[in-house]
C-alpha distance (Angstrom), angle and dihedral (degrees) to the residues before:
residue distance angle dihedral
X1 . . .
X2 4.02 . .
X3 3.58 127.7 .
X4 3.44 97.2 -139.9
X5 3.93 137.3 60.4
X6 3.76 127.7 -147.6
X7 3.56 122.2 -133.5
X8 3.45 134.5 -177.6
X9 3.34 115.9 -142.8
X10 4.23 121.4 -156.4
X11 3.71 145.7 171.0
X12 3.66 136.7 -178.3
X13 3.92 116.6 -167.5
X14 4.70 113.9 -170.4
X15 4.44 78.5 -10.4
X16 4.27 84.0 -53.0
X17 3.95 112.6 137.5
X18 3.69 93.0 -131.0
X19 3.84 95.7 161.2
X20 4.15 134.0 42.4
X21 3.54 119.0 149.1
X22 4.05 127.1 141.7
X23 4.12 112.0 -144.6
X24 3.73 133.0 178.9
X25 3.93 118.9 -141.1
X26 3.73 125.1 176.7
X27 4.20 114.2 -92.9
X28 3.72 87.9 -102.2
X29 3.92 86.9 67.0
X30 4.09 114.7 -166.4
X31 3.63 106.7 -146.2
X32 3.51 91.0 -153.4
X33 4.22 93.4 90.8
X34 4.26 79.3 51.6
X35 3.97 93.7 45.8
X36 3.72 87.3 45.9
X37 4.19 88.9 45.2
X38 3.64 91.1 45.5
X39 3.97 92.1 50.2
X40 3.88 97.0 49.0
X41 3.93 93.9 49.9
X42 4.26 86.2 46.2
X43 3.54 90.6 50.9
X44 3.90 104.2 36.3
X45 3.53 98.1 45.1
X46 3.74 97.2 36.7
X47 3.89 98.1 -121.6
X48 3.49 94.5 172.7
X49 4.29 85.6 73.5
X50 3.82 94.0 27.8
X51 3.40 138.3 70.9
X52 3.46 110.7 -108.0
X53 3.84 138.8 170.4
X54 4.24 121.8 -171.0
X55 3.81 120.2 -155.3
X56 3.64 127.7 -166.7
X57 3.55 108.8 177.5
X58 3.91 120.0 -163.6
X59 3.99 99.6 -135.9
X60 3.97 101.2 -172.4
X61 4.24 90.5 47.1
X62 3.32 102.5 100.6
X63 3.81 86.2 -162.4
X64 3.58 115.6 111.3
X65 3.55 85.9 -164.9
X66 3.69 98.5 51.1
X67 3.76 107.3 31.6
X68 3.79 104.4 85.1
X69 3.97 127.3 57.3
X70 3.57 103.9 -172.0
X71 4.15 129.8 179.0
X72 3.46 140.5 164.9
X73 3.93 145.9 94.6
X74 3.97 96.1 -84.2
X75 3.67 95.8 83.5
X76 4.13 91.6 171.8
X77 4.12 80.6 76.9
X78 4.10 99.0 61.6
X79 3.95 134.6 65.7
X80 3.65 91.4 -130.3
X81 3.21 121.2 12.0
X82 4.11 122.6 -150.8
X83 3.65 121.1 -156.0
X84 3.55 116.9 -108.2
X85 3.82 127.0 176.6
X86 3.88 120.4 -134.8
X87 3.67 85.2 -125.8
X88 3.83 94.5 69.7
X89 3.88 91.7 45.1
X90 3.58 89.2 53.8
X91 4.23 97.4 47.1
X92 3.94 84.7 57.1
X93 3.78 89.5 58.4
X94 3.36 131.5 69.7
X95 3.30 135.3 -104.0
X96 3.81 113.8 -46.5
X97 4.20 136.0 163.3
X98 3.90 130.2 -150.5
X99 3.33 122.2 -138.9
X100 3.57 120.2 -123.6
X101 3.61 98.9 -139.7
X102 4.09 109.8 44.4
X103 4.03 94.3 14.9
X104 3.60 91.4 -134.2
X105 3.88 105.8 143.1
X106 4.05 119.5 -129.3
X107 4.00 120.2 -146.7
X108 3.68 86.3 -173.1
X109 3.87 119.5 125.9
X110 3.38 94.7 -147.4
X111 3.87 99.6 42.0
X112 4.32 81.2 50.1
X113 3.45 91.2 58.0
X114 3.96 105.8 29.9
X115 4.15 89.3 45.9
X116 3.62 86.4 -130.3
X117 3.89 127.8 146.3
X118 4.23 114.5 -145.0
X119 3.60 90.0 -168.3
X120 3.70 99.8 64.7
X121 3.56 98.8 10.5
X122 3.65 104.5 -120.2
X123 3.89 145.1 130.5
X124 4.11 112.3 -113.6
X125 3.85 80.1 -135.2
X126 3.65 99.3 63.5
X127 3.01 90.0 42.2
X128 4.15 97.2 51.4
X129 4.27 87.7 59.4
């Protein structure tokens, strides 16, 4: 029996294949490296405005069945599709702030506690009057 696992690693951004790597973690797998995947995709492709889908695909399961875990808002991507609200994707994230203005949504400590939107440069203050 190995010590290792492969996975398969993928993410679609608006039906592009942004993301296609294959790693190898040890059988006791830390989902930390995924978590920490998961939240640089989210926040660099601004999946909270984009259709998104993330696969992680299982590639010593011989399972059909059991081999993919798939999620996202781009439902055309996935064999069966389970609905998920936004609302649960967003309590698994951390902290995060929406601007006023654009509605694009910020994971950024700083913007969180500055009120400040990168995207169109502007303080939620200014913004409130």
């Amino acid at each position: 029996m190995s010590d290792t696992v492969r996975i398969r690693r993928r993410a679609w951004i608006n039906g592009a294949l942004i993301c296609d790597e294959v790693i190898e973690e040890p059988t006791t797998i830390d989902t930390e490296p995924i978590k920490d995947w998961l939240h640089e995709i989210f926040t660099r492709f601004d999946c909270a405005n984009n259709l998104h889908v993330f696969e992680v695909e299982f590639l010593d399961e011989p399972n059909e069945d059991e081999r993919f875990f798939r999620f996202g808002t781009d439902t055309t991507r996935m064999a069966r599709p389970c609905p998920l609200e936004v609302a649960q994707v967003l309590q698994a994230l951390p902290p995060s702030i929406q601007c006023p203005r654009c509605r694009k949504i910020s994971f950024n400590p700083r913007d969180v506690v500055e009120r400040y939107c990168g995207f169109c440069n502007n303080w939620h203050e200014a913004l409130d009057q």
